[in-house]
C-alpha positions in Angstrom: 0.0 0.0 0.0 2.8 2.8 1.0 4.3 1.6 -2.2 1.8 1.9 -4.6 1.2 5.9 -2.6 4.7 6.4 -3.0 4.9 5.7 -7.0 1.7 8.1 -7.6 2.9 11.2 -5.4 6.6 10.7 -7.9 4.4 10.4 -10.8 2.9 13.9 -10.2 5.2 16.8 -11.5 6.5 19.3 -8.8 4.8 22.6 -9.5 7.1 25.4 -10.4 6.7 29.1 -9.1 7.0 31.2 -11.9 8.8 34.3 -11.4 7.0 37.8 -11.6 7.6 41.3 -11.2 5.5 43.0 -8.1 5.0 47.1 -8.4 5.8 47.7 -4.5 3.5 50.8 -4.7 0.2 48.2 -4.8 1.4 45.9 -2.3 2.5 48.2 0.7 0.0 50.2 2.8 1.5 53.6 1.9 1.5 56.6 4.0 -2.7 56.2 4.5 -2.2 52.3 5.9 0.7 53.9 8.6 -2.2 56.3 9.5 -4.8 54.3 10.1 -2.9 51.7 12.0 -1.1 54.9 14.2 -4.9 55.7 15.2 -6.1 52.6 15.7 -3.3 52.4 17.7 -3.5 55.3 19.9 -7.4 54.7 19.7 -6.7 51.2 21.8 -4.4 52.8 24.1 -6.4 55.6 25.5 -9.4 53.0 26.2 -7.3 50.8 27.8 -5.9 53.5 30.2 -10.0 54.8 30.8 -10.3 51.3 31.6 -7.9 50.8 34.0 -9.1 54.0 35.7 -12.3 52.9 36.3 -11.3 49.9 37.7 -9.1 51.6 39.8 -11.9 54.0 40.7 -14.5 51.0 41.2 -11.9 49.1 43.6 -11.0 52.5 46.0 -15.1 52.8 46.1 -15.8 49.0 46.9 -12.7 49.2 49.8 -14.5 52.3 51.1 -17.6 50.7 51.4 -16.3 47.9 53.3 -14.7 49.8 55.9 -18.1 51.8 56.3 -19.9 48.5 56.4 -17.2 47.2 59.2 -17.5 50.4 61.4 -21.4 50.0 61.2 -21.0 46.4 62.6 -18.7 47.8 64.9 -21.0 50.6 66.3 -24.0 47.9 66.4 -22.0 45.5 68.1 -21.1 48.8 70.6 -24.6 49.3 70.9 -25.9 46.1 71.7 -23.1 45.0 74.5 -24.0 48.4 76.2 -27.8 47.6 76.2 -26.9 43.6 77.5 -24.2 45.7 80.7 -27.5 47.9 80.9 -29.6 44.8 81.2 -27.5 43.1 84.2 -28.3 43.9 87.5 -25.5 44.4 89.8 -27.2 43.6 92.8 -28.8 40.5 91.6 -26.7 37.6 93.0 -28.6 34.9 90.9 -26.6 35.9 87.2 -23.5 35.3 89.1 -24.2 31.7 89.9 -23.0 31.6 93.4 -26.7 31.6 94.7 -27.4 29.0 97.1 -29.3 25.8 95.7 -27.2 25.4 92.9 
């Protein structure tokens, strides 16, 4: 079988490339293609620096936010061990446990 593959792909000629003349003014972008690439370029590198400073933007806001969220928690939790010391009764000798009968 690789044989009988190898004879045909010998039997088929080898293509040739024939030489030709290019005019370089057709095949090169010219002075208009460097333009329109330089603003693409420039184009793609001022949204890429917006982007980055809204994410920058979006992140300081998100890490404010969470220290307002932790200082809330903190005042709450504030709030509610001063209501529980308000709660307690210092002259109630049952909360201590040493009452008698226990």
């Amino acid at each position: 079988m690789q044989h009988a593959i190898a004879v045909i792909l010998s039997a088929a000629p080898t293509p040739t490339p024939t030489p030709s003349t290019v005019d370089p003014d057709i095949v090169t972008p010219g002075v208009v293609g460097f333009v329109v690439t330089a603003v693409i370029a420039i184009a793609v590198i001022l949204l890429v620096w917006d982007m980055m400073r809204r994410i920058r933007r979006g992140r300081v806001r998100a890490d404010i936010q969470e220290e307002l969220d932790a200082e809330e928690q903190a005042a709450r939790a504030m709030e509610a061990t001063e209501v529980d010391d308000e709660s307690i009764d210092p002259a109630d000798d049952d909360t201590r446990g040493d009452a008698p009968g226990r």
